[in-house]
N, CA, C and O atoms as a GROMACS GRO file, in nm:
protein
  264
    1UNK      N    1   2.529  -0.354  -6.243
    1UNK     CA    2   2.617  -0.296  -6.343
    1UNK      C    3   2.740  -0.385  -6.361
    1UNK      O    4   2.827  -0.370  -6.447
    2UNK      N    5   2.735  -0.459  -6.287
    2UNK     CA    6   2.872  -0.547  -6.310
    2UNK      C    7   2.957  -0.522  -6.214
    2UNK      O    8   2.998  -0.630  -6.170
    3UNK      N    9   3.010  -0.423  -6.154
    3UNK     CA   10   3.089  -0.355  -6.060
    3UNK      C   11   3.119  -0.422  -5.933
    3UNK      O   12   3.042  -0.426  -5.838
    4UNK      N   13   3.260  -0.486  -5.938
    4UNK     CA   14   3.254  -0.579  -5.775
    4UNK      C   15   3.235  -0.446  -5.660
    4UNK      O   16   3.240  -0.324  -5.673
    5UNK      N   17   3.209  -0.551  -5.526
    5UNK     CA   18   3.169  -0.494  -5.436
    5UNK      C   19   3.286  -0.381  -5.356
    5UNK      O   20   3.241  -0.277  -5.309
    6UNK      N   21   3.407  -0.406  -5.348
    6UNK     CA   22   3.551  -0.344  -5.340
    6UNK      C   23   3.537  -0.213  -5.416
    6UNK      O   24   3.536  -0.100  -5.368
    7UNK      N   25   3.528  -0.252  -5.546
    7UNK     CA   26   3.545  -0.127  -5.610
    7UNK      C   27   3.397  -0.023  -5.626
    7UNK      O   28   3.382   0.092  -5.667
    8UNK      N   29   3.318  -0.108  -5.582
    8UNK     CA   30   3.207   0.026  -5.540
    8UNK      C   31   3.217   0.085  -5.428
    8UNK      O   32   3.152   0.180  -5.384
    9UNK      N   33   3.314   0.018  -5.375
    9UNK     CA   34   3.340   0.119  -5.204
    9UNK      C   35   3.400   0.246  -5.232
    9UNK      O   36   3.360   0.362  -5.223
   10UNK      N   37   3.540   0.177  -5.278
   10UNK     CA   38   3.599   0.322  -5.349
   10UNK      C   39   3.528   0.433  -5.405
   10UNK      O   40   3.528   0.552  -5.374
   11UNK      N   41   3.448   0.346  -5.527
   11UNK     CA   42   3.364   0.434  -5.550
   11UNK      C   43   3.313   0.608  -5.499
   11UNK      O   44   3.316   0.729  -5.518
   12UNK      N   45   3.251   0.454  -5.398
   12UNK     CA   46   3.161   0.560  -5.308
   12UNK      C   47   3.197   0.650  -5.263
   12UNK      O   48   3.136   0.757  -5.271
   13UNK      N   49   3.358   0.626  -5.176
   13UNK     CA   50   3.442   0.687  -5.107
   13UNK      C   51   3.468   0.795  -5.176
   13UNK      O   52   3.444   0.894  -5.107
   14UNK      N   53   3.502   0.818  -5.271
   14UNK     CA   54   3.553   0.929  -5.392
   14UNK      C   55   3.431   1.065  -5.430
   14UNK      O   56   3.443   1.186  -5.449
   15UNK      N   57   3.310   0.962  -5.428
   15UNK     CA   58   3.208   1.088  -5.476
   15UNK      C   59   3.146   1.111  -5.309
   15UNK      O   60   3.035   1.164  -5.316
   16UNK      N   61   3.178   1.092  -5.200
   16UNK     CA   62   3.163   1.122  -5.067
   16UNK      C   63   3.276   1.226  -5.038
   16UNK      O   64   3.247   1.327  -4.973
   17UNK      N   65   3.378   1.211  -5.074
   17UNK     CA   66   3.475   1.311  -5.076
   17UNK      C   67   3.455   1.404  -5.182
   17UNK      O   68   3.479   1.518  -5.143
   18UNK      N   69   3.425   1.397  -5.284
   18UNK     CA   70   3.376   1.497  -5.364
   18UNK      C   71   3.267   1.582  -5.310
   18UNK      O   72   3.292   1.702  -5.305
   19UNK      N   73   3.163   1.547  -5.273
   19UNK     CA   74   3.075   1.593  -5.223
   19UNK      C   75   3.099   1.680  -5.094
   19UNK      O   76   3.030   1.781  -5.085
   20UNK      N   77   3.169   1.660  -5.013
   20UNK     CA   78   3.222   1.741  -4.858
   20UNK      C   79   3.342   1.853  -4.911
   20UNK      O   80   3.369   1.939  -4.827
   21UNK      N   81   3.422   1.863  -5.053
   21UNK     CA   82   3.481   1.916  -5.079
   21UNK      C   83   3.395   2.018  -5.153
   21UNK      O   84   3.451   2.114  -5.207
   22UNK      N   85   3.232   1.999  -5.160
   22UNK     CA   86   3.219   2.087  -5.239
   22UNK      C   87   3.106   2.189  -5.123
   22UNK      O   88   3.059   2.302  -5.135
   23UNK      N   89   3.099   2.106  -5.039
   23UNK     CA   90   3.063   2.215  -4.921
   23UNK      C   91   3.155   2.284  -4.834
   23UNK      O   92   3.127   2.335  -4.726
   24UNK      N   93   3.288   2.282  -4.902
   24UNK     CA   94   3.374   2.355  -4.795
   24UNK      C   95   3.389   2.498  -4.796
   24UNK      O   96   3.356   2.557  -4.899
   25UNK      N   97   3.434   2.565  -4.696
   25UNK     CA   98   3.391   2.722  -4.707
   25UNK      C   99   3.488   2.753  -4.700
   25UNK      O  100   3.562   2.714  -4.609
   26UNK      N  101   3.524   2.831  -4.789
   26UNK     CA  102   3.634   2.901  -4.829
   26UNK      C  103   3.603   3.027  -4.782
   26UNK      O  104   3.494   3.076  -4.810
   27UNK      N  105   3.705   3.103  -4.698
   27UNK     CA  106   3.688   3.237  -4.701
   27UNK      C  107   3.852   3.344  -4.780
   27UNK      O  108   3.974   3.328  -4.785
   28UNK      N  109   3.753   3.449  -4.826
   28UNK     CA  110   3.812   3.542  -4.934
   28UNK      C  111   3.875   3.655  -4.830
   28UNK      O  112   3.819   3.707  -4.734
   29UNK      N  113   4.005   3.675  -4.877
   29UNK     CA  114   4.128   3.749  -4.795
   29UNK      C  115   4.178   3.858  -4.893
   29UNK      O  116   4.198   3.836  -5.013
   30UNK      N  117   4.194   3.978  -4.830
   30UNK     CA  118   4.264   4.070  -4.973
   30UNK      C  119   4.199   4.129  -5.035
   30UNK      O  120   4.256   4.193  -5.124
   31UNK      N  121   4.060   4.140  -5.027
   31UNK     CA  122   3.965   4.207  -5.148
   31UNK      C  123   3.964   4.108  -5.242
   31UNK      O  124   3.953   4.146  -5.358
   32UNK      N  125   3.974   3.992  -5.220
   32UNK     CA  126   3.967   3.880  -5.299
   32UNK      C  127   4.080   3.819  -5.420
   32UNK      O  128   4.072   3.751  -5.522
   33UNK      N  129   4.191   3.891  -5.337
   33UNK     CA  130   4.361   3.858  -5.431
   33UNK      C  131   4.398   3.670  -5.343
   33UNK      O  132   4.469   3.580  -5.389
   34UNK      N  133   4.317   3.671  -5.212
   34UNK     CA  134   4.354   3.518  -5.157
   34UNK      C  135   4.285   3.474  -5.056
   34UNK      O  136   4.232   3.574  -5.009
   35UNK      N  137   4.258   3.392  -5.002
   35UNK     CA  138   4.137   3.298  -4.972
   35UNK      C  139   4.216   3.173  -4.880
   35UNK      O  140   4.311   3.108  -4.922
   36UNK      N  141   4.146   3.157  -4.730
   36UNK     CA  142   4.198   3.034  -4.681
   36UNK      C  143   4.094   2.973  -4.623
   36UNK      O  144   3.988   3.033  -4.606
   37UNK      N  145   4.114   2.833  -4.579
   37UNK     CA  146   4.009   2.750  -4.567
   37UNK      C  147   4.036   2.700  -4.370
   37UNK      O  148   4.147   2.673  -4.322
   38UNK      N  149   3.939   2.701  -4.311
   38UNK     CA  150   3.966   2.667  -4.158
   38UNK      C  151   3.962   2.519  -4.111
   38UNK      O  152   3.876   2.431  -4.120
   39UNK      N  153   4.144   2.527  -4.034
   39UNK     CA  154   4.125   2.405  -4.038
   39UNK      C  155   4.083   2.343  -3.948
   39UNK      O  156   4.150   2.257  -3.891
   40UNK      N  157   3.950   2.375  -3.912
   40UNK     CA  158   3.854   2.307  -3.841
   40UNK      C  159   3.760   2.271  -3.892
   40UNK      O  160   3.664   2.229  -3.827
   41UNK      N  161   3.761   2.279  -4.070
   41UNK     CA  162   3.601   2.285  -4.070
   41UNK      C  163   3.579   2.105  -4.142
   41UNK      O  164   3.654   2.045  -4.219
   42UNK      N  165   3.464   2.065  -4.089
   42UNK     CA  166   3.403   1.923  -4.026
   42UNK      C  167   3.430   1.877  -4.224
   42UNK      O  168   3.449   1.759  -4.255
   43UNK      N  169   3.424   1.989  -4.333
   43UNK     CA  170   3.386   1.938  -4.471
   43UNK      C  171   3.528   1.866  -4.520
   43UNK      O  172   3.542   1.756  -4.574
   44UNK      N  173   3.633   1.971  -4.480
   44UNK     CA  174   3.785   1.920  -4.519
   44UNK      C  175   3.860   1.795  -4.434
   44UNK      O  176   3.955   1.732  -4.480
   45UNK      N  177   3.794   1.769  -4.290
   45UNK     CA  178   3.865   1.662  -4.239
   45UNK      C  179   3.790   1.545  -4.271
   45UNK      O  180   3.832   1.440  -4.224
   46UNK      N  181   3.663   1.540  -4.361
   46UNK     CA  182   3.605   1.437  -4.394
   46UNK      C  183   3.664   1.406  -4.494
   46UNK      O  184   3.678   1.286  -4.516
   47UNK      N  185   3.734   1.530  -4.612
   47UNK     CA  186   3.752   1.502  -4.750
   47UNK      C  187   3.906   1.405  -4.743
   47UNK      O  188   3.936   1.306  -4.809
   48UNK      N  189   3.974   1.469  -4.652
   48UNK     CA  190   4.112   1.388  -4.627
   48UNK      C  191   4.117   1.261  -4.568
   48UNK      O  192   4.206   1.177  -4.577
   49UNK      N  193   3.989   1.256  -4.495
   49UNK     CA  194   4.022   1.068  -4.408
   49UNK      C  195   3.948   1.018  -4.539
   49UNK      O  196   4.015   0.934  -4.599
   50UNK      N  197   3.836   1.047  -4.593
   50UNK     CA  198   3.826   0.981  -4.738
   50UNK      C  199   3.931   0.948  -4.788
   50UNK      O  200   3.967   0.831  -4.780
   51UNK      N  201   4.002   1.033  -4.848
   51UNK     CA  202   4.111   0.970  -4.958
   51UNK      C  203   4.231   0.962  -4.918
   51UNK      O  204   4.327   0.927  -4.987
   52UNK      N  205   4.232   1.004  -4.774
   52UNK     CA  206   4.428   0.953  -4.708
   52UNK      C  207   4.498   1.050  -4.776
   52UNK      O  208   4.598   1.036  -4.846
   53UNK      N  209   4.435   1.152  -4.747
   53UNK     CA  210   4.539   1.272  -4.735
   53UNK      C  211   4.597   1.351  -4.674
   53UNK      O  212   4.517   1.369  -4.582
   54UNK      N  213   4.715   1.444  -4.646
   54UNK     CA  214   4.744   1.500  -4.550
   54UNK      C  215   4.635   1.615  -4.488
   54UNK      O  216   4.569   1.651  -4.586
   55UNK      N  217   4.611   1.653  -4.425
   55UNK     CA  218   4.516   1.754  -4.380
   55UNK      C  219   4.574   1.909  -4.439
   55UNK      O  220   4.543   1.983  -4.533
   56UNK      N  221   4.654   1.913  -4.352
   56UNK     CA  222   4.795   2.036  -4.363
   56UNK      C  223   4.828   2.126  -4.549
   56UNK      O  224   4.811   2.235  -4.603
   57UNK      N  225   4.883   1.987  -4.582
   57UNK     CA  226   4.879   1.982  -4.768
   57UNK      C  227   4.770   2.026  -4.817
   57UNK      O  228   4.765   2.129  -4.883
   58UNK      N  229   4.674   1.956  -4.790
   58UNK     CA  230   4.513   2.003  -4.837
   58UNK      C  231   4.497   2.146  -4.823
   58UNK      O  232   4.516   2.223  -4.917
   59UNK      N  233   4.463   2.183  -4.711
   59UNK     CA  234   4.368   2.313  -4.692
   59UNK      C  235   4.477   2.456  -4.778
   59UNK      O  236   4.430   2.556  -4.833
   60UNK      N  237   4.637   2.419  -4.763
   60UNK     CA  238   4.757   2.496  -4.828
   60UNK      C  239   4.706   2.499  -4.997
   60UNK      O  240   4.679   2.600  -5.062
   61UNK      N  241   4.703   2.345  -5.048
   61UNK     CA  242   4.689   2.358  -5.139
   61UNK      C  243   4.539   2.438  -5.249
   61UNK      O  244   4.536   2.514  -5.345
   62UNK      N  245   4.441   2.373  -5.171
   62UNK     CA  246   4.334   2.456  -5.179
   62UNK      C  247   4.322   2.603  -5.221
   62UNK      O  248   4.247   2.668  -5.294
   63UNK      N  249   4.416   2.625  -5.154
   63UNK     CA  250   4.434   2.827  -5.182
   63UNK      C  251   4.529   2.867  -5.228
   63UNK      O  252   4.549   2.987  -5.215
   64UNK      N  253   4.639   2.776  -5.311
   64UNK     CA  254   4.745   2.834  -5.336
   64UNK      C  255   4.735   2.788  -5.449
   64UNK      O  256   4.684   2.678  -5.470
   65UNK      N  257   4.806   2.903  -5.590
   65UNK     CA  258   4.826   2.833  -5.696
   65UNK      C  259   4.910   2.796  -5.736
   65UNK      O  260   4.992   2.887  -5.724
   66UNK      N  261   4.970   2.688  -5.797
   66UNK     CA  262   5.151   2.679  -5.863
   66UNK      C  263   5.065   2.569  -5.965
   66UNK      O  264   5.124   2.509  -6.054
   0.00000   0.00000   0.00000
């Protein structure tokens, strides 16, 4: 496709993190008014060393809206 080898890493990196973010388990709090995510689980600490994110920030933001 044309695509240097660098930027297919990223690539990769991005839809690998996409992918573990979309197996993460959310659990529903409240009768379903709010929802938090455990921060143990193996899907969210993959999604953050993927893209160099805070862990902490993540799983907060995940469930919160602003």
């Amino acid at each position: 496709v044309g695509v240097k080898e660098s930027h297919q890493m990223t690539i990769f990196r991005i839809i690998a993190a996409i992918l573990h973010l979309g197996n993460l388990e959310i659990q529903a709090e409240r009768d379903g008014e709010a929802c938090s995510v455990s921060s143990e689980d193996e899907h969210l600490n993959n999604f953050c060393c993927l893209l160099g994110v805070e862990h902490s920030q993540m799983q907060h933001w995940l469930c919160h809206r602003k």
